[in-house]
PDB file of N, CA, C and O in Angstrom:
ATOM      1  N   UNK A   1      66.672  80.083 166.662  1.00  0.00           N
ATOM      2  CA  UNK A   1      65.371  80.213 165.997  1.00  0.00           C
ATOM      3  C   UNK A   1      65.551  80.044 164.498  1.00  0.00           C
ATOM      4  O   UNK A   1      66.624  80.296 163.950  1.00  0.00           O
ATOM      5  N   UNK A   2      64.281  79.533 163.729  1.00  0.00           N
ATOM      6  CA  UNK A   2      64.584  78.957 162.724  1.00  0.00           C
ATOM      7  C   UNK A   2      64.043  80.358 162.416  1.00  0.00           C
ATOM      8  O   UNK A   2      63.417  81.113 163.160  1.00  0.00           O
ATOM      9  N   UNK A   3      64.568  80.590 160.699  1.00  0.00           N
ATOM     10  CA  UNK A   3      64.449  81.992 159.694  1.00  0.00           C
ATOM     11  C   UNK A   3      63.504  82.628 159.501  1.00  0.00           C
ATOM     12  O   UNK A   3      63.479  83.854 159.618  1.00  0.00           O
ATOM     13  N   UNK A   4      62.275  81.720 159.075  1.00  0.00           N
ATOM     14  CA  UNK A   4      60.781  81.841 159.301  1.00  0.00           C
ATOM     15  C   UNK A   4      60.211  82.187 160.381  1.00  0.00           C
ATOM     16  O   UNK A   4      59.348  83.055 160.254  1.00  0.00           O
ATOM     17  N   UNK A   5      60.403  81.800 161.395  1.00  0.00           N
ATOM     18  CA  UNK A   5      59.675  82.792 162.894  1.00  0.00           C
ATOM     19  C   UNK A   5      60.143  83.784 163.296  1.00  0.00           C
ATOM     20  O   UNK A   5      59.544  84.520 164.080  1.00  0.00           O
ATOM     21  N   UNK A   6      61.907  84.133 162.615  1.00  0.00           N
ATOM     22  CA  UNK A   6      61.901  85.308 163.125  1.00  0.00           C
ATOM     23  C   UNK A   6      61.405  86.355 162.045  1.00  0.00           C
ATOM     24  O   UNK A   6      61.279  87.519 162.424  1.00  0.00           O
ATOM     25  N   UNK A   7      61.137  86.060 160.835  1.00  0.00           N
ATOM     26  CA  UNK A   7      60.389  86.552 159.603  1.00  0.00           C
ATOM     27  C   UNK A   7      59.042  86.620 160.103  1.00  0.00           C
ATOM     28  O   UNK A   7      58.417  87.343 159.328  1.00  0.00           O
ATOM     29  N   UNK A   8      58.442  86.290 160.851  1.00  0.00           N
ATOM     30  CA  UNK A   8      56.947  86.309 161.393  1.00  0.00           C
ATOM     31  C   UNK A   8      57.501  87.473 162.364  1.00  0.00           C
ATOM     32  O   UNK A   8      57.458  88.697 162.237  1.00  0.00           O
ATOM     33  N   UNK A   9      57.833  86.963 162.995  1.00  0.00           N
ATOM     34  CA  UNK A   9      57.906  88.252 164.445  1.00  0.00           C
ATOM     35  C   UNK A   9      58.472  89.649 163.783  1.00  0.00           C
ATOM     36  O   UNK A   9      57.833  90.700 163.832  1.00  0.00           O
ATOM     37  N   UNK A  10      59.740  89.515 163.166  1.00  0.00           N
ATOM     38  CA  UNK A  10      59.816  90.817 162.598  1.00  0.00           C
ATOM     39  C   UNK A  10      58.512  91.889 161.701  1.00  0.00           C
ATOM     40  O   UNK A  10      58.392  93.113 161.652  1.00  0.00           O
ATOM     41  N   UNK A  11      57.664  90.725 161.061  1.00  0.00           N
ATOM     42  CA  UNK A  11      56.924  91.195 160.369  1.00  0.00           C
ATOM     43  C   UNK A  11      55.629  91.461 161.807  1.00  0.00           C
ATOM     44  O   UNK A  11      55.446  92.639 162.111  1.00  0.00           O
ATOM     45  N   UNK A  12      54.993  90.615 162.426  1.00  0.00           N
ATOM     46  CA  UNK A  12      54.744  90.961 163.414  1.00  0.00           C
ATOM     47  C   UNK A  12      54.648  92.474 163.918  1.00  0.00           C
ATOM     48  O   UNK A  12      53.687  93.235 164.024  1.00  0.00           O
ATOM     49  N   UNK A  13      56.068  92.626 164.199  1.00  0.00           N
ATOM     50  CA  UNK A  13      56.022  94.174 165.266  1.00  0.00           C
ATOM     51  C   UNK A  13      56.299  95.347 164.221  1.00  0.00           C
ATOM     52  O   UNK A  13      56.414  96.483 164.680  1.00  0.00           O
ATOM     53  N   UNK A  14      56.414  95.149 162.855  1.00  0.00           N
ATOM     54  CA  UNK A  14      56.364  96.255 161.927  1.00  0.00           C
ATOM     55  C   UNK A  14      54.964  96.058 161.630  1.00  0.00           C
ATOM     56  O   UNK A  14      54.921  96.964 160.798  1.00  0.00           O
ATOM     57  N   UNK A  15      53.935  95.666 161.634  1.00  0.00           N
ATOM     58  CA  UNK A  15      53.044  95.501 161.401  1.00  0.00           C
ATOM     59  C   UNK A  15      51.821  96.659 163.020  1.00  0.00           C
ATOM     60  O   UNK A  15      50.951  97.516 163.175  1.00  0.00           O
ATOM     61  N   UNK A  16      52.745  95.721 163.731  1.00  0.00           N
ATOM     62  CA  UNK A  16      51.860  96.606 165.412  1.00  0.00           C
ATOM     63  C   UNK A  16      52.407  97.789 165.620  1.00  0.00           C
ATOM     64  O   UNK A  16      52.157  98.285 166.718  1.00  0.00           O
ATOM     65  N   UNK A  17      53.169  98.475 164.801  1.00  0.00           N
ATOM     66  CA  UNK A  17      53.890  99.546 164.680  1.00  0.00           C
ATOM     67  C   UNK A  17      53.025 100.633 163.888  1.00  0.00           C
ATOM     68  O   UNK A  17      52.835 101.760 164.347  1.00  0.00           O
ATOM     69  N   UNK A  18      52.522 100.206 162.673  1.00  0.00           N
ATOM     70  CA  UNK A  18      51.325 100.812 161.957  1.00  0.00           C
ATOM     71  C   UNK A  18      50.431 101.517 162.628  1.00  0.00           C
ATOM     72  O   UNK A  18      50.026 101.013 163.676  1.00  0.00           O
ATOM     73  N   UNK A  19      49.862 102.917 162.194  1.00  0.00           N
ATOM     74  CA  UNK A  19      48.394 103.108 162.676  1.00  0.00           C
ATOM     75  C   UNK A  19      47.122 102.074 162.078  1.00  0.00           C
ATOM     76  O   UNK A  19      47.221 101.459 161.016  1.00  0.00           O
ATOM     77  N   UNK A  20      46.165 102.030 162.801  1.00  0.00           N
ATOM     78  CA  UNK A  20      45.258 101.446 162.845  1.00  0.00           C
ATOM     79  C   UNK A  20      44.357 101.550 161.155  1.00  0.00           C
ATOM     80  O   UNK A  20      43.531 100.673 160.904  1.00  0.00           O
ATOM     81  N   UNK A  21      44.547 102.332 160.435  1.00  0.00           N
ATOM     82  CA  UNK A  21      44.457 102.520 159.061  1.00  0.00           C
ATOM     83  C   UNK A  21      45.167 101.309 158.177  1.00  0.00           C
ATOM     84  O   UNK A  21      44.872 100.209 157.710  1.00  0.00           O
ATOM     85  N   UNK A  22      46.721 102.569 158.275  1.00  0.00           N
ATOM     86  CA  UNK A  22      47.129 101.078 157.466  1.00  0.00           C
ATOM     87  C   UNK A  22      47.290  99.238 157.973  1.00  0.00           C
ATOM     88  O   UNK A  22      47.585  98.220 157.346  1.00  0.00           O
ATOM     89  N   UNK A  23      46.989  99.471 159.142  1.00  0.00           N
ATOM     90  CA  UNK A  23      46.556  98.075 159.537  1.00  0.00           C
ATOM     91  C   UNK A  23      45.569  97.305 158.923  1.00  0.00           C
ATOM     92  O   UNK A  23      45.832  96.154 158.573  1.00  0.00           O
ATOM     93  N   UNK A  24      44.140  97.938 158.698  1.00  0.00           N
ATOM     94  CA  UNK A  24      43.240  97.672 157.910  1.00  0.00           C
ATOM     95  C   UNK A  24      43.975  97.823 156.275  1.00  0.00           C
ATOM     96  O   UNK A  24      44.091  96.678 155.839  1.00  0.00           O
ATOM     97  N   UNK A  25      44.217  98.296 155.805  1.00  0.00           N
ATOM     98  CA  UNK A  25      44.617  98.304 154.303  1.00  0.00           C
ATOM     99  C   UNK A  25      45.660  96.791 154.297  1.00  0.00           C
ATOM    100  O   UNK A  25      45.683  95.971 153.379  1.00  0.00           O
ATOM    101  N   UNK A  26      46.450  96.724 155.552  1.00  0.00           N
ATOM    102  CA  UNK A  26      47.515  95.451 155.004  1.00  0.00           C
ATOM    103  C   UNK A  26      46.341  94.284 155.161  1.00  0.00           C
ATOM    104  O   UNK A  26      46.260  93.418 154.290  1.00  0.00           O
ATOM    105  N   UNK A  27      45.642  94.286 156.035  1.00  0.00           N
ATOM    106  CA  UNK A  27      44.338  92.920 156.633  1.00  0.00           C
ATOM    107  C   UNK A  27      43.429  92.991 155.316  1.00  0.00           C
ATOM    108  O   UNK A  27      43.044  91.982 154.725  1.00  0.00           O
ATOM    109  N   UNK A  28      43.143  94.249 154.941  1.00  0.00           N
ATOM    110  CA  UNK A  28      42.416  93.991 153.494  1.00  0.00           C
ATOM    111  C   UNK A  28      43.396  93.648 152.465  1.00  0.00           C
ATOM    112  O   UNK A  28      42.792  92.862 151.735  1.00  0.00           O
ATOM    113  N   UNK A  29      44.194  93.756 152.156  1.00  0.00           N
ATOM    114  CA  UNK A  29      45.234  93.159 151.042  1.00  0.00           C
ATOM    115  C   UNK A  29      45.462  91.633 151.498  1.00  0.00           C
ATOM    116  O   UNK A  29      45.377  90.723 150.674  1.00  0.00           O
ATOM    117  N   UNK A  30      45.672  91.467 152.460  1.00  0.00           N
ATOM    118  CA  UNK A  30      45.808  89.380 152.557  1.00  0.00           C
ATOM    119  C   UNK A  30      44.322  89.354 152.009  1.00  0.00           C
ATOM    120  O   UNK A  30      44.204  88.956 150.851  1.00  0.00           O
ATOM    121  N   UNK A  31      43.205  89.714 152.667  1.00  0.00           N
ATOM    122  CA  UNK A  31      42.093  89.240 152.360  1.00  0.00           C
ATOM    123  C   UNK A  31      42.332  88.837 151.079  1.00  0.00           C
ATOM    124  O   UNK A  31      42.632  87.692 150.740  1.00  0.00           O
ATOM    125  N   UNK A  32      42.162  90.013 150.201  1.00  0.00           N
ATOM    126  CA  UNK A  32      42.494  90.035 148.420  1.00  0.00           C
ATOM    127  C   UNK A  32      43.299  89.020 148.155  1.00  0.00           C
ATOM    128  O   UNK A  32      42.754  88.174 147.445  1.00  0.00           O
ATOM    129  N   UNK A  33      44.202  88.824 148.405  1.00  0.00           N
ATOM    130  CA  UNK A  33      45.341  87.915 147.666  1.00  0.00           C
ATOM    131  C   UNK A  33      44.766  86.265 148.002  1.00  0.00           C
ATOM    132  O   UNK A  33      44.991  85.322 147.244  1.00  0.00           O
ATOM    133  N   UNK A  34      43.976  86.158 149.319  1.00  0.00           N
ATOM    134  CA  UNK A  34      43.155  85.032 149.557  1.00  0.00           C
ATOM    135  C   UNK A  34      41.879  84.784 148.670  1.00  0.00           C
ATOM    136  O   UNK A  34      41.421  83.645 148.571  1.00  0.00           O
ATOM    137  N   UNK A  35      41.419  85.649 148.150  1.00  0.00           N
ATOM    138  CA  UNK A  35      40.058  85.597 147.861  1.00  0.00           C
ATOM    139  C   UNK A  35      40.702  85.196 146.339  1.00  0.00           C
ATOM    140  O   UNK A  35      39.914  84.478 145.724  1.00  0.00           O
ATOM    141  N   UNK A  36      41.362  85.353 145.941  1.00  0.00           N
ATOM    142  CA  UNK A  36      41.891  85.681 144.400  1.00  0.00           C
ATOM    143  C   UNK A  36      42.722  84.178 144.391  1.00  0.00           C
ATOM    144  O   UNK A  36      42.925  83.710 143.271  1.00  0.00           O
ATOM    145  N   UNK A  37      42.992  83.748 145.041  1.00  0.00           N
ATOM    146  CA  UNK A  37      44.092  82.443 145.017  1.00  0.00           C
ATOM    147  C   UNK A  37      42.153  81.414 145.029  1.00  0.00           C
ATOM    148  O   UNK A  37      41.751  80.633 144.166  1.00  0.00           O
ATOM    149  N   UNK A  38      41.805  81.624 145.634  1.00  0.00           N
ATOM    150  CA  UNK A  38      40.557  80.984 145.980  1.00  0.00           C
ATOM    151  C   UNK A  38      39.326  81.054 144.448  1.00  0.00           C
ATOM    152  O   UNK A  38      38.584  80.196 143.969  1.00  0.00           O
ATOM    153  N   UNK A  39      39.569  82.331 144.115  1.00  0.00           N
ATOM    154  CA  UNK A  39      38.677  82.169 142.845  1.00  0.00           C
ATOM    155  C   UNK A  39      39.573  81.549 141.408  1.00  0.00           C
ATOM    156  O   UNK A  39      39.180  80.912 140.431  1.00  0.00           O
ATOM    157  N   UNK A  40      40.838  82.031 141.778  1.00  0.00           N
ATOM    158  CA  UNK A  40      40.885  81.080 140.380  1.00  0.00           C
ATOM    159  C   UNK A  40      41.276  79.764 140.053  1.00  0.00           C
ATOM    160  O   UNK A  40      41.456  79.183 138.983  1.00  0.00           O
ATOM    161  N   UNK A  41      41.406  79.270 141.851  1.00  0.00           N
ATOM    162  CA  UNK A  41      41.102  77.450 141.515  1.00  0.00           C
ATOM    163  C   UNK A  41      39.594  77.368 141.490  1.00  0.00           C
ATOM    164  O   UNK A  41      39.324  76.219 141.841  1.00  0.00           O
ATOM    165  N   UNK A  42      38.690  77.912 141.289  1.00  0.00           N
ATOM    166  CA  UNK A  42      36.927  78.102 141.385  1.00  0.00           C
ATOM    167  C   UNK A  42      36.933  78.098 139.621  1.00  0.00           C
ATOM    168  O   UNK A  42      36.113  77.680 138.803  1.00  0.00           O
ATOM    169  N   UNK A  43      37.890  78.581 139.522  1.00  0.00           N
ATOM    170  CA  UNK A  43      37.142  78.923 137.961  1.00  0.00           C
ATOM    171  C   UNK A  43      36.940  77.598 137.060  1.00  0.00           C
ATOM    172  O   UNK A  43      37.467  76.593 137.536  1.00  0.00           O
ATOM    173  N   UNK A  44      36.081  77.395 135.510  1.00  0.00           N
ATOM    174  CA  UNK A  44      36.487  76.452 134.878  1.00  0.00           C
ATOM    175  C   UNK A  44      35.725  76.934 133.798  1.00  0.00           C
ATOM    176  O   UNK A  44      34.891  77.837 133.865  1.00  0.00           O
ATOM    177  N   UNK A  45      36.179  76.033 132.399  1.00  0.00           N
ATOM    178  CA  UNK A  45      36.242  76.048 131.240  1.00  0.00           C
ATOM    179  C   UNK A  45      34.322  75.941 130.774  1.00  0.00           C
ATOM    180  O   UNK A  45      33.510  75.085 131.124  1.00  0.00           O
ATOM    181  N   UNK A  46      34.158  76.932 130.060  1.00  0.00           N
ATOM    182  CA  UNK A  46      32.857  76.973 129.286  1.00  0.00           C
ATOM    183  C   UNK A  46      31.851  75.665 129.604  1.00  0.00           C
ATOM    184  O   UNK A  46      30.909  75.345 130.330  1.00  0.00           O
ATOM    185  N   UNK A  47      32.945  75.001 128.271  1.00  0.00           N
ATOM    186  CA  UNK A  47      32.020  73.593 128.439  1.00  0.00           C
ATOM    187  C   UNK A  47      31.958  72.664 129.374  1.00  0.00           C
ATOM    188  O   UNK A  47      31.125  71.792 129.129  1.00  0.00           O
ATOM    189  N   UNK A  48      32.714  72.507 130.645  1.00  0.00           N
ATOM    190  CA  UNK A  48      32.470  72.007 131.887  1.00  0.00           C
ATOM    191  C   UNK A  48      31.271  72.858 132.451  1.00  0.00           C
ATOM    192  O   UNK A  48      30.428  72.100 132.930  1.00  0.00           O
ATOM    193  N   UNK A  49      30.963  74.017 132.540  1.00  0.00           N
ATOM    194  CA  UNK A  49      29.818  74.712 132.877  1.00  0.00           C
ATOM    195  C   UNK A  49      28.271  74.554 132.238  1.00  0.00           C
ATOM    196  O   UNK A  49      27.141  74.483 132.720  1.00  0.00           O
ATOM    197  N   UNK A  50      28.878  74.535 130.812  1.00  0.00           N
ATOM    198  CA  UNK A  50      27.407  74.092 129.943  1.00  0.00           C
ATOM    199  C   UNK A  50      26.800  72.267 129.594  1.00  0.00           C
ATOM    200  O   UNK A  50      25.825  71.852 128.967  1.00  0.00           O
ATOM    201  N   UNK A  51      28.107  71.430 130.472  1.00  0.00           N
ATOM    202  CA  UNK A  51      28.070  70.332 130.210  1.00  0.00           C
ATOM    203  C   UNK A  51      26.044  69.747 129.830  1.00  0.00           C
ATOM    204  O   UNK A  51      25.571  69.108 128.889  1.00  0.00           O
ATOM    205  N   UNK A  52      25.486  70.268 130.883  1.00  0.00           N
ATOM    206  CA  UNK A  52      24.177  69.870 131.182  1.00  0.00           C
ATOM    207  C   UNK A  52      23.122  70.127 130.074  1.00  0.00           C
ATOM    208  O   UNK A  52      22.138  69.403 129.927  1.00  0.00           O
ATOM    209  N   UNK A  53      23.429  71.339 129.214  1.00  0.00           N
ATOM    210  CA  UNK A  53      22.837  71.886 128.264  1.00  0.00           C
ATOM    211  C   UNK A  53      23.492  70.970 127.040  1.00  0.00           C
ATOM    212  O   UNK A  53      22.917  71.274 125.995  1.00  0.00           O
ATOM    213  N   UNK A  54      24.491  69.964 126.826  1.00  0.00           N
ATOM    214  CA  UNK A  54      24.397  69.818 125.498  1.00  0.00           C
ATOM    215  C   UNK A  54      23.678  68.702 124.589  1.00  0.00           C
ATOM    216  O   UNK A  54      23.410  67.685 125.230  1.00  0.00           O
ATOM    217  N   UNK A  55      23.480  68.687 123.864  1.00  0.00           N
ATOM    218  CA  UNK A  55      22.809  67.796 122.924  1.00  0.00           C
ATOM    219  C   UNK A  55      21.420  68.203 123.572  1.00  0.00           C
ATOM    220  O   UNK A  55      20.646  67.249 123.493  1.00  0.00           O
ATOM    221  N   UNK A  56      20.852  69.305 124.186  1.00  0.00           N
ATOM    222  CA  UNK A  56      19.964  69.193 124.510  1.00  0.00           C
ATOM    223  C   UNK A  56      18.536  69.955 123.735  1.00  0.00           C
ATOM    224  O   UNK A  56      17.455  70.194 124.273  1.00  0.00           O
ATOM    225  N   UNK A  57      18.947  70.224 122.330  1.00  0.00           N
ATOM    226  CA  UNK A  57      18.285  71.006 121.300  1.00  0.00           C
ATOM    227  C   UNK A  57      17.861  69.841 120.235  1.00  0.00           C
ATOM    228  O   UNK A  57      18.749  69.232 119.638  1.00  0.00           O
ATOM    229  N   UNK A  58      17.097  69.678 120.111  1.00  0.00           N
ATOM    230  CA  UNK A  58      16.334  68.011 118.962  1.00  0.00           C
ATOM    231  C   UNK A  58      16.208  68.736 117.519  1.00  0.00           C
ATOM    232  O   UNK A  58      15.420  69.646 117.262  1.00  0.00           O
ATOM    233  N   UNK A  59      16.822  68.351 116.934  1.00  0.00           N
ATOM    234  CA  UNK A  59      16.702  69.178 115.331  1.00  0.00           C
ATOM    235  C   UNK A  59      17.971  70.094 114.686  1.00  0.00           C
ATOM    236  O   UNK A  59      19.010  70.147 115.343  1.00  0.00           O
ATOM    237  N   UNK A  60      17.906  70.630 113.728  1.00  0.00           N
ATOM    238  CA  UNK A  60      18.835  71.285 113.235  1.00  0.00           C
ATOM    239  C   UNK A  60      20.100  70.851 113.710  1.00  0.00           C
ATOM    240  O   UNK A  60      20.438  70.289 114.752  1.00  0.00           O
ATOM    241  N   UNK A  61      21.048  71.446 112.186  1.00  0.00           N
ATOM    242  CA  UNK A  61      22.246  71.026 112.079  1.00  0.00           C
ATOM    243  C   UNK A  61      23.227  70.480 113.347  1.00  0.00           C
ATOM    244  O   UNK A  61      23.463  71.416 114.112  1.00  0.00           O
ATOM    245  N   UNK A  62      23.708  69.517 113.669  1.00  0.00           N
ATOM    246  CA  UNK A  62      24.690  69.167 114.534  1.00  0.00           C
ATOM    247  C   UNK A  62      26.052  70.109 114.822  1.00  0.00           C
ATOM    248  O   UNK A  62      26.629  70.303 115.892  1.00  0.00           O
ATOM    249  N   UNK A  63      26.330  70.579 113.597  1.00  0.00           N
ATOM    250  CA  UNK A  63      27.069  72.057 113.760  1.00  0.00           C
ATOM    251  C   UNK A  63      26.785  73.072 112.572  1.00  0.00           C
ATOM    252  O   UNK A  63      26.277  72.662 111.529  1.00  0.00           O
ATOM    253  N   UNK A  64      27.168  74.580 112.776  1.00  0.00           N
ATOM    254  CA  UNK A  64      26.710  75.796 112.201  1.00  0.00           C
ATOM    255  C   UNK A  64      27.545  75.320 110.539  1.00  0.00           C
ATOM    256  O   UNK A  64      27.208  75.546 109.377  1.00  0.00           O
ATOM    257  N   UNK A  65      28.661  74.634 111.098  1.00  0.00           N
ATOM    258  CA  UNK A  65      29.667  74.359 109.649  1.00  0.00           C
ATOM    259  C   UNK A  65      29.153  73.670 108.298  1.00  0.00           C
ATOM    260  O   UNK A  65      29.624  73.868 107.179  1.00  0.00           O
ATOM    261  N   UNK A  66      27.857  72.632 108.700  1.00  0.00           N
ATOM    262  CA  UNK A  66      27.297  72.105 107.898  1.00  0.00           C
ATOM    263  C   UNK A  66      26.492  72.757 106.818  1.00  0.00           C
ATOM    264  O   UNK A  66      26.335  72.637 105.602  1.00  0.00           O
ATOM    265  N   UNK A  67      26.066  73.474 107.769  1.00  0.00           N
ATOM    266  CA  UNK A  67      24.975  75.190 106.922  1.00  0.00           C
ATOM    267  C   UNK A  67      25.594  75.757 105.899  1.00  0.00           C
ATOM    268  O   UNK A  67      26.060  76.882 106.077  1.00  0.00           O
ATOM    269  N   UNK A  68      25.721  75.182 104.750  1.00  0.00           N
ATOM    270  CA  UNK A  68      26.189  76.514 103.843  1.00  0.00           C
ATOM    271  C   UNK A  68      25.708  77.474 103.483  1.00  0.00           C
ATOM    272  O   UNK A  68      26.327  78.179 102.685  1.00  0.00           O
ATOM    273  N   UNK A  69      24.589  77.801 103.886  1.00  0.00           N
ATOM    274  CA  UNK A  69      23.942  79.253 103.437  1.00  0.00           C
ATOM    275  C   UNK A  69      24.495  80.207 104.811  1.00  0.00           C
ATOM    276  O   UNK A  69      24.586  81.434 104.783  1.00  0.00           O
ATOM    277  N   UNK A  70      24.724  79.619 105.611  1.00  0.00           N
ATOM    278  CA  UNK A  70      25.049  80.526 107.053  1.00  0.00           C
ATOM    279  C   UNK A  70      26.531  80.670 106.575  1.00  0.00           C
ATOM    280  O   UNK A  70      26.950  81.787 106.879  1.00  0.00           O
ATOM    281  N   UNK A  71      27.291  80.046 106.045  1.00  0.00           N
ATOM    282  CA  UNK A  71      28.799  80.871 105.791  1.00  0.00           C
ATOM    283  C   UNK A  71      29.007  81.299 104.405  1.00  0.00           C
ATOM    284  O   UNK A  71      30.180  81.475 104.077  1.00  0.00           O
ATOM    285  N   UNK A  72      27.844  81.557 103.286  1.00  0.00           N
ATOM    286  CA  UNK A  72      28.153  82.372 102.636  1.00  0.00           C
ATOM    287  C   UNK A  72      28.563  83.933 103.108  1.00  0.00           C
ATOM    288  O   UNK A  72      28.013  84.582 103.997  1.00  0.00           O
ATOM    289  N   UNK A  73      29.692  84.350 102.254  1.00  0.00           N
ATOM    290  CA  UNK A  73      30.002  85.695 102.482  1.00  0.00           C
ATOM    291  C   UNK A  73      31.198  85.844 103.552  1.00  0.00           C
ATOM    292  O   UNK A  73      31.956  86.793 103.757  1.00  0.00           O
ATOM    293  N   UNK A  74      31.105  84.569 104.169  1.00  0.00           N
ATOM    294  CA  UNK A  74      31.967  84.822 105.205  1.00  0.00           C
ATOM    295  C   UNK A  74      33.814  84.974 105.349  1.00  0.00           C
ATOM    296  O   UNK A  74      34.652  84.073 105.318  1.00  0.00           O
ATOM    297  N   UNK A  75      34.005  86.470 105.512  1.00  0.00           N
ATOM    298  CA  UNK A  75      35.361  86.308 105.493  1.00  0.00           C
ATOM    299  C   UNK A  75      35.389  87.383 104.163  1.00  0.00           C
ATOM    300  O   UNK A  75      36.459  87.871 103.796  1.00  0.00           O
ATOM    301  N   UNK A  76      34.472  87.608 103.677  1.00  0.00           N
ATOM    302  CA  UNK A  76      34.982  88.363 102.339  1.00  0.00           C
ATOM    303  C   UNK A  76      34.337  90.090 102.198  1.00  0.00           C
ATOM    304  O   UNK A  76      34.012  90.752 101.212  1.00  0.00           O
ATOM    305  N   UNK A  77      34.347  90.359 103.488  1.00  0.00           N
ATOM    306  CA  UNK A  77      33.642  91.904 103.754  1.00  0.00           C
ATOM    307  C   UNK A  77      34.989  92.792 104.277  1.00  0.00           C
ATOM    308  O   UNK A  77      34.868  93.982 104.570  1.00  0.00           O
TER     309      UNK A  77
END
């Protein structure tokens, strides 16, 4: 037998060995570690999310940096 199945089966009958408790606590912990491998290939970056919203404001400055009255003061409090 190859290393891995008997690593299943061992784990297997330590597992059917458990009361029915921590059975549920190990079945809820894969869950977790699935759900979590699953959300953070789900996740993504701001502006891939806001893609749809941009340029979508007609007027005012193209950026806040241009504004010099909006960065007076700034940095010196």
């Amino acid at each position: 037998m190859n290393s891995a199945i008997i690593l299943d089966k061992i784990t297997l009958e330590k597992f059917k060995k458990l009361p029915p408790e921590k059975q549920n606590m190990v079945k809820e912990f894969i869950s977790f570690l699935f759900e979590k491998d699953c959300i953070e290939e789900k996740q993504i970056s701001f502006l891939e999310d806001a893609k749809e919203f941009i340029g979508c404001v007609d007027g005012g400055p193209g950026d806040l940096a241009t504004n010099k009255k909006y960065l007076e003061g700034l940095g010196q409090e």
